[in-house]
Backbone bond lengths (Angstrom), bond angles and torsions (degrees), N, CA, C in turn:
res aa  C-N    CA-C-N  psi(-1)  N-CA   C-N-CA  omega(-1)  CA-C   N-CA-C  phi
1 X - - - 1.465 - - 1.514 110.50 -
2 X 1.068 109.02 -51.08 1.416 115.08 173.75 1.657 123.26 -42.19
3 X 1.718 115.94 -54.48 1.151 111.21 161.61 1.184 142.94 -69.18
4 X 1.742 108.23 -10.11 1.445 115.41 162.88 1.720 126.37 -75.21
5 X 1.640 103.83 -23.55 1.464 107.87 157.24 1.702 108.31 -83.31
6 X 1.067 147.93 2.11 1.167 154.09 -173.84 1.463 94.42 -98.69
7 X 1.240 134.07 -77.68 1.608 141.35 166.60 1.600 103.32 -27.90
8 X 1.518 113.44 -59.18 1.515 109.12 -164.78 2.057 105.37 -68.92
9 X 1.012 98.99 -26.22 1.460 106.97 -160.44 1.965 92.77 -67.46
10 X 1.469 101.92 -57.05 1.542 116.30 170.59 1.642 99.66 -37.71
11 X 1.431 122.66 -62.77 1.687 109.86 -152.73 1.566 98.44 -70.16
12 X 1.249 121.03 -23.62 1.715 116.20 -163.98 1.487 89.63 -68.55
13 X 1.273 112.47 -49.89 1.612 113.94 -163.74 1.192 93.46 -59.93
14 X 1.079 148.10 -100.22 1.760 150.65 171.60 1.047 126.91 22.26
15 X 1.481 112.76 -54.81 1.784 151.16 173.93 1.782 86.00 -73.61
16 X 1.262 128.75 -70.65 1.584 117.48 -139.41 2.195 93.28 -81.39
17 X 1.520 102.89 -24.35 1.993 104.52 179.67 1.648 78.45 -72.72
18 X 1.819 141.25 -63.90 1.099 109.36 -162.63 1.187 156.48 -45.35
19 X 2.140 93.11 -39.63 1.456 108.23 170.97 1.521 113.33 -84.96
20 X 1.530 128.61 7.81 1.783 123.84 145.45 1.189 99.99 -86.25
21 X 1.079 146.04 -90.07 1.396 115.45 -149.27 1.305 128.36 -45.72
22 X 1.644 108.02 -27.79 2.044 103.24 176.47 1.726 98.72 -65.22
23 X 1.125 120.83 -41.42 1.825 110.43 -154.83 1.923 78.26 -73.77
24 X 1.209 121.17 -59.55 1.895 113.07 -179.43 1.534 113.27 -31.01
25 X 1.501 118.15 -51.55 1.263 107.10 -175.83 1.393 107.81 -80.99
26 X 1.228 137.59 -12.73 1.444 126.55 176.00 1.413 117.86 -81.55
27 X 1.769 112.32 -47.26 1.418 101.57 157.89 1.333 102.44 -44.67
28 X 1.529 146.40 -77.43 1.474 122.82 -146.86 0.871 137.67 -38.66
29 X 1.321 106.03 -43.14 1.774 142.20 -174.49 1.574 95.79 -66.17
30 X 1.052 113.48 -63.76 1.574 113.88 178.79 1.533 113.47 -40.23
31 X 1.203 85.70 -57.95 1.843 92.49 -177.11 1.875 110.41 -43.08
32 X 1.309 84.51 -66.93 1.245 115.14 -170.42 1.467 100.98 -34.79
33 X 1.407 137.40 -57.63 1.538 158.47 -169.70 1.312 107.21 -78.61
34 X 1.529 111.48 -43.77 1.972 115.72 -159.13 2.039 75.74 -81.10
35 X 1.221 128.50 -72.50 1.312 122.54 -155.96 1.312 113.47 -30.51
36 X 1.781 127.87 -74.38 0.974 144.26 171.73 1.593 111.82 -19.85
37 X 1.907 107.50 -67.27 1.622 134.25 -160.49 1.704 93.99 -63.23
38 X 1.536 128.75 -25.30 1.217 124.35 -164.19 1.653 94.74 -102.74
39 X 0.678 131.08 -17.44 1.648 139.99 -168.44 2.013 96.22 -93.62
40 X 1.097 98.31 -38.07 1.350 94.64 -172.12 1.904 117.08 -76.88
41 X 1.540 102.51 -42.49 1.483 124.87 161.36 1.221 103.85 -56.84
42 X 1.020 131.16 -91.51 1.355 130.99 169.44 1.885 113.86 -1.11
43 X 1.213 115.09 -82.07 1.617 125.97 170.19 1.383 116.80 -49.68
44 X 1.468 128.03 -15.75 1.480 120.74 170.68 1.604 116.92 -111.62
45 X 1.624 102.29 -8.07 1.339 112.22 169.20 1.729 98.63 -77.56
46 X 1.119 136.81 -48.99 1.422 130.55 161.22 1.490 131.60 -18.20
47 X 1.485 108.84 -35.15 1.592 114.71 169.68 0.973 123.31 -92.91
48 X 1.535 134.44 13.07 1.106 135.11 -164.41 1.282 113.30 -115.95
């Protein structure tokens, strides 16, 4: 019994580090794209 809460305890953790790091790498990515993409709009909306 013990190692089946030991096993289950392992998969939650697995599942709960998986779904942070996907939402971490998507904020990044976002960042990473929105910063630049808004900086760039921004500077050609200026000549207009």
């Amino acid at each position: 019994m013990l190692r089946f809460v030991d096993d289950l305890a392992g998969a939650i953790y697995d599942v709960i580090i998986f779904i942070i790091k996907s939402i971490s790498y998507l904020l990044a990515g976002g960042i990473i794209v929105a910063i630049p993409t808004y900086l760039f709009v921004w500077l050609f909306g200026m000549f207009q």
